[in-house]
C-alpha positions in Angstrom: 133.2 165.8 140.5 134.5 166.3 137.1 133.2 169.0 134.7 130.7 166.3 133.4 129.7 165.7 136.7 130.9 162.2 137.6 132.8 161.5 140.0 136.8 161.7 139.3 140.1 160.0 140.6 139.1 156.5 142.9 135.1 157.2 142.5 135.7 157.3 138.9 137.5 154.2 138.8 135.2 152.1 141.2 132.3 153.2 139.2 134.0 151.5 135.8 134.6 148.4 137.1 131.2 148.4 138.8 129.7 148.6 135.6 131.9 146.5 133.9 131.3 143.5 136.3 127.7 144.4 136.3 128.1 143.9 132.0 129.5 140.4 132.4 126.9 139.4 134.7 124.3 140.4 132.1 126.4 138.8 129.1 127.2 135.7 130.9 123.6 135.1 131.6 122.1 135.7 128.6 124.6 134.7 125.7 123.9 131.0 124.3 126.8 129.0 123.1 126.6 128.5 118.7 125.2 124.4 119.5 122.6 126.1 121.7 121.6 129.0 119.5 121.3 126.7 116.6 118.7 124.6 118.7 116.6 128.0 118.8 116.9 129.2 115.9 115.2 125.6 114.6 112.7 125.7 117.2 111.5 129.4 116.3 111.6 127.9 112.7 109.3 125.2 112.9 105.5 125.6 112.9 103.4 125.9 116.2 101.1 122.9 115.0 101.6 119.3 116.4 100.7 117.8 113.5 102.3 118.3 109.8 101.7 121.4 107.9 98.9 121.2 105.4 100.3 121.2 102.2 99.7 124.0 99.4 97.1 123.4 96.6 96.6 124.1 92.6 93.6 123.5 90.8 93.8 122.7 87.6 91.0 122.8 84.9 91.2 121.8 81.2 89.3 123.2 78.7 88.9 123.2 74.8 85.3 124.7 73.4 83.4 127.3 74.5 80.5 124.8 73.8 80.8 124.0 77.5 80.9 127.7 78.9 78.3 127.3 81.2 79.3 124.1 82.4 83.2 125.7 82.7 81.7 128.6 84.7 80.1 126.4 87.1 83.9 124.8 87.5 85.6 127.2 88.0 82.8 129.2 90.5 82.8 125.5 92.5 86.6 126.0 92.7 86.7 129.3 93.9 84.3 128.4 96.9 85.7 125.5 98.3 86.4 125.3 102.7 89.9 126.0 102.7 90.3 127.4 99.3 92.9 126.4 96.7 96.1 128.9 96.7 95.5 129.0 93.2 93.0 128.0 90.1 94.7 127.7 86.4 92.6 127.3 83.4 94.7 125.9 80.8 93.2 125.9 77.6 93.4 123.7 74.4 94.3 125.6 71.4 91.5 127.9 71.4 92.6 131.1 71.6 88.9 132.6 71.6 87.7 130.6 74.9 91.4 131.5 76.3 90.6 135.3 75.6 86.9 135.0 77.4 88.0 133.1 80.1 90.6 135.7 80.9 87.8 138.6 81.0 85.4 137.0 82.7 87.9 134.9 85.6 89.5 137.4 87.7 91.7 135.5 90.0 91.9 132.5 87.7 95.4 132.2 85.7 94.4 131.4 82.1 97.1 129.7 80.1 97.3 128.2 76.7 98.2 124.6 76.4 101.8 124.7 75.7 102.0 121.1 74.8 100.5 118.9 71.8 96.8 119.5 71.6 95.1 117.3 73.6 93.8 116.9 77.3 97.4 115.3 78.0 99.2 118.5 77.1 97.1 120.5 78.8 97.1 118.7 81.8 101.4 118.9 81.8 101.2 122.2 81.4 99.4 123.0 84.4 101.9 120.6 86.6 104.2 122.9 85.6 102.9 126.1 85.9 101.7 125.1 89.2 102.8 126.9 92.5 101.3 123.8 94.8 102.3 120.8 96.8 99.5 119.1 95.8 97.6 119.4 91.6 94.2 118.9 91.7 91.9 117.9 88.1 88.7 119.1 88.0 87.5 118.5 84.7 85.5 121.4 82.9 82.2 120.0 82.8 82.2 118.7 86.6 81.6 121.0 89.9 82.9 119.6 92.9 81.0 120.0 96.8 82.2 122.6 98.7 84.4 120.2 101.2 86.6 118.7 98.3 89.6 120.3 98.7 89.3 119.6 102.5 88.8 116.1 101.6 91.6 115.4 99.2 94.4 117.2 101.6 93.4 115.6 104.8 94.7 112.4 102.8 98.0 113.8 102.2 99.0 113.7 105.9 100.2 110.1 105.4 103.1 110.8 103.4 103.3 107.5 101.6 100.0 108.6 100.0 101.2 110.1 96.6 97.5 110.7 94.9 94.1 110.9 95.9 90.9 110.6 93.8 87.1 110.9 94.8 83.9 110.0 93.9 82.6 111.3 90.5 78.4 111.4 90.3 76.5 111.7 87.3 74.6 114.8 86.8 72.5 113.6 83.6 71.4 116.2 81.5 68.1 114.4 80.3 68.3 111.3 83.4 69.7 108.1 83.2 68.5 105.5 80.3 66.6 102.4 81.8 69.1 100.7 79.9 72.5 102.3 81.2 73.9 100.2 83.8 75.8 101.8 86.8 78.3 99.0 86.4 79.2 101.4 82.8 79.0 104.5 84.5 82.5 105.1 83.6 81.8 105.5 79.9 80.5 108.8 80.8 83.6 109.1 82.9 82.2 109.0 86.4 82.4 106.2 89.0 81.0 103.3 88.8 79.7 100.2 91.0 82.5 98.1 91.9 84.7 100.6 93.3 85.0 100.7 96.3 82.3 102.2 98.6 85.0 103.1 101.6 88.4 104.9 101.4 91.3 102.6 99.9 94.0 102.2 97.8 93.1 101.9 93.9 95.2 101.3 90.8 94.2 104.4 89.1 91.8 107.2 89.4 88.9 109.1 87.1 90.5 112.2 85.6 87.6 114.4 86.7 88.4 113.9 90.3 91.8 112.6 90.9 94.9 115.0 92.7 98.5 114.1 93.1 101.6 115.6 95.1 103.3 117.9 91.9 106.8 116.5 92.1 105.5 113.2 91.9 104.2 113.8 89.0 107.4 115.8 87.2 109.5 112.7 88.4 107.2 110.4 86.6 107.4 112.5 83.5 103.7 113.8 83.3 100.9 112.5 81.5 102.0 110.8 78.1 100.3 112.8 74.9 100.3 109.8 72.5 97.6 108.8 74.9 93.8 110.5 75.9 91.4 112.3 74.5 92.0 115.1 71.7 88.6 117.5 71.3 85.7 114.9 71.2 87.4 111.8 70.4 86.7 109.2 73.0 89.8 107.8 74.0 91.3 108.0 77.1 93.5 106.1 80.2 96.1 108.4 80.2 95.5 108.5 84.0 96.2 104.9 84.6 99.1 104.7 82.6 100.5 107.5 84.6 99.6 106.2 88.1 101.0 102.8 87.1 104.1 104.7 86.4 103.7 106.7 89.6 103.0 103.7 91.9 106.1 101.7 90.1 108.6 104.4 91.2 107.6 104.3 94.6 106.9 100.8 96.5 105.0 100.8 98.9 103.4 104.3 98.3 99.3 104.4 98.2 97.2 105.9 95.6 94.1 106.4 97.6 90.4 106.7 97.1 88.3 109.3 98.5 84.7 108.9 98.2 83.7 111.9 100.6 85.8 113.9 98.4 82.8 113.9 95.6 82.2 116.0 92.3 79.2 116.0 89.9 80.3 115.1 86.2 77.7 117.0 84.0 76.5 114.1 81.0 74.9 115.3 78.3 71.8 113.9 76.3 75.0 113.0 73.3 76.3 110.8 75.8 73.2 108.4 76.5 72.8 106.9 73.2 72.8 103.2 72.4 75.8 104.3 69.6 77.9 106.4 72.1 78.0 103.7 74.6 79.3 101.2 71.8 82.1 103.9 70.5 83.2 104.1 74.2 83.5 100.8 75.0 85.5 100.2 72.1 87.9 103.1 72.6 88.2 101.9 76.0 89.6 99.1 74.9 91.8 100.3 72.4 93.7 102.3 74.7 93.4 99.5 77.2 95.7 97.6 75.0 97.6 101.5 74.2 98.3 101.3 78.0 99.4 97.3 78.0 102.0 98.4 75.7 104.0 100.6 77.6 103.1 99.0 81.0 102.8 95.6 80.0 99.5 93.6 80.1 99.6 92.2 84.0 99.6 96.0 85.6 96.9 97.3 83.0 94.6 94.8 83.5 94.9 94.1 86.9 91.1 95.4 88.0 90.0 94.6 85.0 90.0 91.4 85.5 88.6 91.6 89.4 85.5 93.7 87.6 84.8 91.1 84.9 85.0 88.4 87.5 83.0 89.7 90.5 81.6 92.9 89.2 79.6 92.3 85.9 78.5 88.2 86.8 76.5 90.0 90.3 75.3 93.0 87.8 73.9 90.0 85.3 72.4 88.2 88.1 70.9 91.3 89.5 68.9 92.3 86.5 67.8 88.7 85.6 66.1 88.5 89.0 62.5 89.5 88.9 62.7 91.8 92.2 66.2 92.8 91.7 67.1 96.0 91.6 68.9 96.7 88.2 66.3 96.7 85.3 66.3 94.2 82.9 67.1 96.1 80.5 70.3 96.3 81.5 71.5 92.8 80.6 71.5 93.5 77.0 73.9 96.5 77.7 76.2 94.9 80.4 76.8 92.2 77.2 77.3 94.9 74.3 79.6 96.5 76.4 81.8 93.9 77.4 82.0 92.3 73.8 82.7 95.7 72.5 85.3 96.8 74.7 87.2 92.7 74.1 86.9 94.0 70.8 88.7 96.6 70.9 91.6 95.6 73.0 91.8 92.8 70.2 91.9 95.0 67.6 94.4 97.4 69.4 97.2 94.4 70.3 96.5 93.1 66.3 97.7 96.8 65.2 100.8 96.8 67.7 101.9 93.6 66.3 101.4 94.7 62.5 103.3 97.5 63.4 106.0 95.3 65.1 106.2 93.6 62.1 106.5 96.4 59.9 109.2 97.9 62.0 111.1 94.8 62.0 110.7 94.7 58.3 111.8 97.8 57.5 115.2 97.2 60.0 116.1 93.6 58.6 114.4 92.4 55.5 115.9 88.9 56.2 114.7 88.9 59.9 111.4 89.5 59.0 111.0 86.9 56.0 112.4 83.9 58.2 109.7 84.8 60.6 107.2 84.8 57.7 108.6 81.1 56.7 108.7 80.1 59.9 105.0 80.4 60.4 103.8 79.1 57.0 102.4 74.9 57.2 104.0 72.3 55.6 103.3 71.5 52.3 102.5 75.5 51.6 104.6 77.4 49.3 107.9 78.1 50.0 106.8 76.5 53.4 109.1 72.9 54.5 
C-alpha cells in the first residue's frame, strides 16, 4: 500500500485501467452523437399538448368620455372575469386626459394609455395593436360587456390557422326597450347584430367593431385601421372595420374571417339612440362611408353583402310585417323603407363628393384636361358646346 493507502506498483496500475475501461463503458453508453442530441433538444422544446398551443391574448377597449363610466367599468370588470382570462387588458383612451387619469386609479391591472394617433376610434384602436403583447387583439367596445366564455370562444377559432379574425354576436341591451318601430333587420344602426347574419359559425366579410378579434400581425401587415375613416366622439360614422378586413382577407387568399355567435357581448343602447331622427342620421352616415369604403376598395368588395341583404334580407323583413300574424310589427315597414332610402342617399351623396373632388383635383393639375372634359359633356347646340 502506498502512503495514501492504495495499492502501489502492478495493483496500482490494474486498478487505472479498471477504471478507465469502466469510464468508457459509461461514456460510450450514454453520449448521443450532435444529429441525435439535436433531435432532443427539439423534442424537450416542444410542448406536451397534442394539439397546437393556445395562442396569447390582448383586450383592447376604447374609450373617449367619462359620460360612459359606468358602462366602461362594467367593460372592463367583464374583461377581467372571463374563463381563461386575457394575458392582458389595455384601455386606450381618446384625448381625454381626465377619464385617462381616473381610469388609471381606479383599474389596477388594466394598462391605461393615451391614444397616440389622430383622435378618433381608428387611432385608438392602432394604438393598442401596437402596444399589445398578444397573438391574438380582441375589441371590446366601452359600452358593451361580454359573457364570461368569450374569450374561450374567440381562441378556440384560432386553431385553424387559415382563420385570421373572429367576431361574435353583439345583443342589444336597450336602455329604455326596443321601439315597436325598430326593426331587427337595423339593429346594426346601434351597432349590434342584426337578422340576416348568419345564425351558425361561418365565414363573413367583415365584422361589428364591438365584438370582432384578429391575430395582431395580421393586422400590422395590413397597416391598421385607416383614421380618415370611423367615428370621432359622437359622430356617426363608421366601417372602418370592413375596410380593414377587406384589406386583411385580400392579402391572404384563402384565409377565413369567421363568425362566432357563441362568442356573444351585450352592446348597452341608450334612450338617444331610439329616436325616429337618430335612426335617419345613421342610415345616412352609413352610407356615406359605404361609398368612403368603395373608394379605396372599389365598389364590388364593399358592397358585396349589401347587396345579398337588400335582396333576401329586407324583401322577407317587408313581407313579414305586412302579414297579419307575422311576427315583426307593422310598424316596422315604414322604418325598413326610411332606412333603406336614407342610407341610398347617402352613398349617392358620398360618390357625388368623390367625383367633385376628382374634378377639382384634376383641375387644379391640368387646367386644359379638365376644360376638354367640361366641353366634352356639354349638348350640341349649347355654348361653346359642337
Amino acid at each position: 500500500m502506498n502512503a495514501l493507502g492504495f495499492p502501489g506498483g502492478t495493483g496500482v496500475r490494474q486498478a487505472v485501467r479498471s477504471a478507465l475501461g469502466a469510464w468508457r463503458r459509461v461514456t460510450t453508453t450514454t453520449t448521443l452523437n450532435p444529429a441525435a442530441a439535436t433531435e432532443c433538444s427539439a423534442a424537450a422544446a416542444e410542448p406536451t399538448t397534442t394539439g397546437p398551443a393556445t395562442p396569447s391574448l390582448t383586450v383592447v377597449i376604447c374609450a373617449y368620455t367619462l359620460d360612459r363610466w359606468d358602462q366602461l367599468l362594467a367593460a372592463v370588470h367583464s374583461a377581467q372575469h372571463q374563463h381563461p382570462g386575457p394575458d392582458e387588458i389595455l384601455l386606450v383612451v381618446d384625448h381625454c386626459p381626465e377619464l385617462a387619469r381616473r381610469a388609471a386609479d381606479a383599474l389596477p391591472g388594466v394598462r391605461v394609455l393615451p391614444n397616440a394617433e389622430a383622435q378618433g376610434l381608428s387611432g385608438g384602436r392602432n394604438t393598442g395593436v401596437r402596444a399589445a403583447h398578444g397573438d391574438i387583439v380582441a375589441f371590446l367596445d366601452d359600452d358593451a360587456a361580454a359573457d364570461p366564455d368569450w374569450t374561450a370562444r374567440l381562441l378556440a377559432a384560432y386553431r385553424d390557422p387559415l382563420v385570421l379574425g373572429v367576431g361574435g354576436l353583439v345583443r342589444p341591451l336597450w336602455e329604455t326597450g326596443r321601439p315597436g318601430w325598430f326593426p331587427r333587420e337595423f339593429d346594426w344602426v346601434v351597432g349590434c347584430s342584426y337578422r340576416g347574419l348568419p345564425e351558425h359559425p361561418a365565414p363573413v366579410r367583415n365584422f361589428i367593431g364591438a365584438n370582432m378579434s384578429f391575430r395582431r400581425a395580421e393586422v400590422l401587415a395590413a397597416g391598421g385601421f385607416r383614421t380618415d375613416l370611423g367615428r370621432i366622439g359622437t359622430r356617426p360614422l363608421g366601417c372602418e372595420e370592413t375596410e380593414l378586413c377587406l384589406r386583411v382577407a385580400a392579402r391572404n387568399p384563402g384565409s377565413t374571417l369567421r363568425y362566432e355567435p357563441s362568442a356573444a357581448v351585450r352592446h348597452h343602447v341608450p334612450a338617444a339612440r331610439t329616436t325616429r331622427k337618430y335612426f335617419r342620421a345613421r342610415c345616412y352616415a352609413e352610407g356615406l362611408s359605404k361609398a368612403a369604403v368603395a373608394r379605396h376598395s372599389g365598389s364590388g368588395p364593399a358592397l358585396a353583402s349589401e347587396r345579398t341583404y337588400l335582396r333576401r334580407t329586407l324583401p322577407a323583413a317587408v313581407a313579414e310585417g305586412l302579414r297579419p300574424s307575422g311576427a315583426a310589427p307593422t310598424g316596422t315597414v315604414p322604418a325598413l323603407a326610411t332606412g333603406v332610402a336614407a342610407t341610398v342617399l347617402g352613398y349617392a351623396v358620398g360618390r357625388l363628393h368623390q367625383a367633385v373632388e376628382r374634378a377639382r383635383s384634376l383641375a387644379a393639375r391640368s387646367p386644359g384636361k379638365a376644360a376638354l372634359r367640361a366641353l366634352a359633356l356639354l349638348p350640341e347646340g349649347a355654348p361653346g358646346g359642337r
